[in-house]
Biotite code that builds the C-alpha atoms (Angstrom):
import biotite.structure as struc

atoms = struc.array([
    struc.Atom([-19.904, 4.247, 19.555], chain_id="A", res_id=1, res_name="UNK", atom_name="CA", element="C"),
    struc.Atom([-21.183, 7.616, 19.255], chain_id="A", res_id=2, res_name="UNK", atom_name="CA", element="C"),
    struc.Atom([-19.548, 10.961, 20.678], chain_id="A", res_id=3, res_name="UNK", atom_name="CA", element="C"),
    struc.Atom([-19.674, 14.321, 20.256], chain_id="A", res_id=4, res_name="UNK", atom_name="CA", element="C"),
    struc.Atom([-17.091, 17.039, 19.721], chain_id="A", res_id=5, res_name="UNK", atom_name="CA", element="C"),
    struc.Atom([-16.805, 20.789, 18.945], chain_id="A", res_id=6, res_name="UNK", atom_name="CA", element="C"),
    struc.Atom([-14.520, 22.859, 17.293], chain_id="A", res_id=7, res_name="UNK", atom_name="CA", element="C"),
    struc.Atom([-12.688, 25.465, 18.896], chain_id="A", res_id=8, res_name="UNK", atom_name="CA", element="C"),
    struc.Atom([-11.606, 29.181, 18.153], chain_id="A", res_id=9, res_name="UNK", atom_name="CA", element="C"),
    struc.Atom([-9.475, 27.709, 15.468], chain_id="A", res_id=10, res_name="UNK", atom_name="CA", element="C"),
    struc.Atom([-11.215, 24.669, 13.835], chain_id="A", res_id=11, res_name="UNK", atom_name="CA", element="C"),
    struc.Atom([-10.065, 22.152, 15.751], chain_id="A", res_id=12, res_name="UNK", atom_name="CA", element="C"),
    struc.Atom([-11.809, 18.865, 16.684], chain_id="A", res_id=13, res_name="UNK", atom_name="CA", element="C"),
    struc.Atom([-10.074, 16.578, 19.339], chain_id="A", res_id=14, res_name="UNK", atom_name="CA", element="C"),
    struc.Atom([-10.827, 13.287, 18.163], chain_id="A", res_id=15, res_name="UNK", atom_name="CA", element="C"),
    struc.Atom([-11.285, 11.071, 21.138], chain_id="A", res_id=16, res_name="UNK", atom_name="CA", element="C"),
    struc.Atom([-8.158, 8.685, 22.927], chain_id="A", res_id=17, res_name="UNK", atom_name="CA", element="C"),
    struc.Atom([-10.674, 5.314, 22.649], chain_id="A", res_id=18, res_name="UNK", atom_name="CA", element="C"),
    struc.Atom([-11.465, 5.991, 19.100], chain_id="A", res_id=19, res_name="UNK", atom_name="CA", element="C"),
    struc.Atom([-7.793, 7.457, 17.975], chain_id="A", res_id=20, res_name="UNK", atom_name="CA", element="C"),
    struc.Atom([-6.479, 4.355, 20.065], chain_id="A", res_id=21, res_name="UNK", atom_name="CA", element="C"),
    struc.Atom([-9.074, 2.081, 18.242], chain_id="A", res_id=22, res_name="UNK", atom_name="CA", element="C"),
    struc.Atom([-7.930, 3.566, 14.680], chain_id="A", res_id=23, res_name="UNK", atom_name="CA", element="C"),
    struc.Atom([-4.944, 5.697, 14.858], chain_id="A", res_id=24, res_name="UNK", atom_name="CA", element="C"),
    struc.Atom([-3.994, 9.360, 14.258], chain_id="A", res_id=25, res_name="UNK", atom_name="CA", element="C"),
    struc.Atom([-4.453, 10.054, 10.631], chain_id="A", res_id=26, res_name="UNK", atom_name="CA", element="C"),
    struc.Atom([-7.932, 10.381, 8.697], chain_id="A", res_id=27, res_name="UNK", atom_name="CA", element="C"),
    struc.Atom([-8.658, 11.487, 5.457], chain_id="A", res_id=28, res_name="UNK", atom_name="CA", element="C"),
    struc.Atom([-11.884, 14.181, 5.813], chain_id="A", res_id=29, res_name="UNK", atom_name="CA", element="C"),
    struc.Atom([-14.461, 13.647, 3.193], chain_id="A", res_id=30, res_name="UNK", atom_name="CA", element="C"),
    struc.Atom([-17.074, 15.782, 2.535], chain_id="A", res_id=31, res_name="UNK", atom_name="CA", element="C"),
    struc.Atom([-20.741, 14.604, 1.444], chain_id="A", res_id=32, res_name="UNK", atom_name="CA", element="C"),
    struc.Atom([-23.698, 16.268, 0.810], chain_id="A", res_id=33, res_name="UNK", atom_name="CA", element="C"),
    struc.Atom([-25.275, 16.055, 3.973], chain_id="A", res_id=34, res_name="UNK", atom_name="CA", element="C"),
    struc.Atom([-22.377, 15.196, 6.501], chain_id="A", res_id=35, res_name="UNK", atom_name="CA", element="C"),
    struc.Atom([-18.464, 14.931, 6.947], chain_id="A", res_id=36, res_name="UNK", atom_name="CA", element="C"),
    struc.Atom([-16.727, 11.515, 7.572], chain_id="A", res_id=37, res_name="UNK", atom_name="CA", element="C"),
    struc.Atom([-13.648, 10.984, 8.935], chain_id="A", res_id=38, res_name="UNK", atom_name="CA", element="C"),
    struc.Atom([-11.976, 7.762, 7.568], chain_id="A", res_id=39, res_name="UNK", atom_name="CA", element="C"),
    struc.Atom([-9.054, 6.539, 9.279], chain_id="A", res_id=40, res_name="UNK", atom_name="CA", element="C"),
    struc.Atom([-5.770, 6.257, 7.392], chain_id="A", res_id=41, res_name="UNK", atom_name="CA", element="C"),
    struc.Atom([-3.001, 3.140, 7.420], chain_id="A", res_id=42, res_name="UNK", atom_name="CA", element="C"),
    struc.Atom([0.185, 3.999, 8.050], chain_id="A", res_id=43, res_name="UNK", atom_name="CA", element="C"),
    struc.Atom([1.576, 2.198, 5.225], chain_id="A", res_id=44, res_name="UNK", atom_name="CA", element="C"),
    struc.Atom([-0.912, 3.894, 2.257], chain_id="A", res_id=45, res_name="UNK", atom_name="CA", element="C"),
    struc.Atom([0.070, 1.171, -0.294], chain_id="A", res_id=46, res_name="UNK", atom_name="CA", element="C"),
    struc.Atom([-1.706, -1.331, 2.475], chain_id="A", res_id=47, res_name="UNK", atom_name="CA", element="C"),
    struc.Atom([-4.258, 0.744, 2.573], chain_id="A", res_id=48, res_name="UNK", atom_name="CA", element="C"),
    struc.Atom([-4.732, 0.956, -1.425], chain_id="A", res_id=49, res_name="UNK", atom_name="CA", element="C"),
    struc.Atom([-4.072, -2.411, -1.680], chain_id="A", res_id=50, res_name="UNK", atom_name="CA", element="C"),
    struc.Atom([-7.110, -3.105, 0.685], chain_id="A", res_id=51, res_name="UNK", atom_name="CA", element="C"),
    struc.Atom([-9.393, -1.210, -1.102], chain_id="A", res_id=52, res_name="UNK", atom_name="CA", element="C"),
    struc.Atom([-8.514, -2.866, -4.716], chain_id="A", res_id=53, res_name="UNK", atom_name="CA", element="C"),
    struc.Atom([-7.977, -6.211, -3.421], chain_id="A", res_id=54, res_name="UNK", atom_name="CA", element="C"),
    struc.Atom([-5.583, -7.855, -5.805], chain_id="A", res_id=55, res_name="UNK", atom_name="CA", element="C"),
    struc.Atom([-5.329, -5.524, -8.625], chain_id="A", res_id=56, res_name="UNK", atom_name="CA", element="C"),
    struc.Atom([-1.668, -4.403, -8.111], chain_id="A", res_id=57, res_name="UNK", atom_name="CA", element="C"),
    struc.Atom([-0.672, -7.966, -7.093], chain_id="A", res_id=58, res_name="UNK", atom_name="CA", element="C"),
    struc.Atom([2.754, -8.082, -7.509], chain_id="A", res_id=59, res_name="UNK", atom_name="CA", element="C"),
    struc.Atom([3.426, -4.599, -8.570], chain_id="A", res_id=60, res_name="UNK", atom_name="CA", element="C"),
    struc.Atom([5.820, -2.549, -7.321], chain_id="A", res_id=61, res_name="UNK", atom_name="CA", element="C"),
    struc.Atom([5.401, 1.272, -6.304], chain_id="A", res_id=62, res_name="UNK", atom_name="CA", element="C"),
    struc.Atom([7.033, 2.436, -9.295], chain_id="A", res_id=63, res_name="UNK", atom_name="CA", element="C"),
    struc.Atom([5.059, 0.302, -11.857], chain_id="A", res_id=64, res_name="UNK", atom_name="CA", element="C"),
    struc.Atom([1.931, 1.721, -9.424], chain_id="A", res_id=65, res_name="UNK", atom_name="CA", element="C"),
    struc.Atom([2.908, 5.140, -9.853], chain_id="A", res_id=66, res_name="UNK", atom_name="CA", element="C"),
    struc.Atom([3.782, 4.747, -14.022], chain_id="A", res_id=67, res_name="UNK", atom_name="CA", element="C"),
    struc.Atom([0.565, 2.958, -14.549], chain_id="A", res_id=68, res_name="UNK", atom_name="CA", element="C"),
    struc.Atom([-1.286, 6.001, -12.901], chain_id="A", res_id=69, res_name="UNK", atom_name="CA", element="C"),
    struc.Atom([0.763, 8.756, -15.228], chain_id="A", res_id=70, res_name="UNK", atom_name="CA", element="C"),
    struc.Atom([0.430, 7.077, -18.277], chain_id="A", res_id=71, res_name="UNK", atom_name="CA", element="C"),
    struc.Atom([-3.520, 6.819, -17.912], chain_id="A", res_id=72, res_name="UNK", atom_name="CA", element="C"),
    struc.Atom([-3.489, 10.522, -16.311], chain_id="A", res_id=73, res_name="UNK", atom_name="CA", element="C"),
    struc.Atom([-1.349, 11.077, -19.760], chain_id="A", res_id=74, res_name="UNK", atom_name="CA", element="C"),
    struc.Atom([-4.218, 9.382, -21.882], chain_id="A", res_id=75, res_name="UNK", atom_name="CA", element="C"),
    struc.Atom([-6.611, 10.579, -20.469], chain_id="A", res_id=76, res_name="UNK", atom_name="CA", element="C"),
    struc.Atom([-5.554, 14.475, -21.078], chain_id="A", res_id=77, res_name="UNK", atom_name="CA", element="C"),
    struc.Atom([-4.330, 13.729, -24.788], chain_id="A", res_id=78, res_name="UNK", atom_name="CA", element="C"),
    struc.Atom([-8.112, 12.262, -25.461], chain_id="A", res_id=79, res_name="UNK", atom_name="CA", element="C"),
    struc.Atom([-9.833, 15.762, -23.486], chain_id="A", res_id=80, res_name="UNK", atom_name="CA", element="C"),
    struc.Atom([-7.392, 17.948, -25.852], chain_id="A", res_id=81, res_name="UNK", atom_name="CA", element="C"),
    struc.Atom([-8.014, 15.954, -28.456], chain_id="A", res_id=82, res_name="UNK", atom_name="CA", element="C"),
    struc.Atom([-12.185, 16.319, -27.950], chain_id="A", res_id=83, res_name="UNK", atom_name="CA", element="C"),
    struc.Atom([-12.497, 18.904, -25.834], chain_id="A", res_id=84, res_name="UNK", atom_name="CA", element="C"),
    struc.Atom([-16.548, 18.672, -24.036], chain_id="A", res_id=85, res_name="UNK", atom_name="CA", element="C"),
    struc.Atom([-19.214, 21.071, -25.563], chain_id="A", res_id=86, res_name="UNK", atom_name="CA", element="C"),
])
């Protein structure tokens, strides 16, 4: 399906009722180099995530989810302070 839409006076795009009705209300914009995408969100975002990985946070909870991702984040800035890029 292809359709096409303009913005109005204040940047707004209405996203048509087969397609919003086809994949819901929320989207996540994404910019490329030579377009913009509009890719639909879940309504659960863990479903979502989990779709995307598969099975790598079988059996995880959201908190374990949400340590795992600080502790790397923490890692990750301890090794850039640690050697900083020339």
């Amino acid at each position: 399906m292809s359709k096409t839409a303009e913005a109005d006076g204040r940047g707004r795009i209405v996203i048509p009722h087969e397609i919003r009705e086809k994949y819901g209300d929320r989207y996540r914009i994404v910019e490329l180099n030579d377009r913009v995408e509009l890719i639909p969100l879940k309504e659960d975002p863990i479903e979502g995530l989990r779709d995307a990985v598969g099975d790598a946070f079988e059996g995880k909870s959201i908190a374990e989810i949400k340590q795992e991702a600080r502790n790397a984040a923490r890692k990750d800035a301890i090794e850039e302070v640690a050697e900083p890029e020339h």
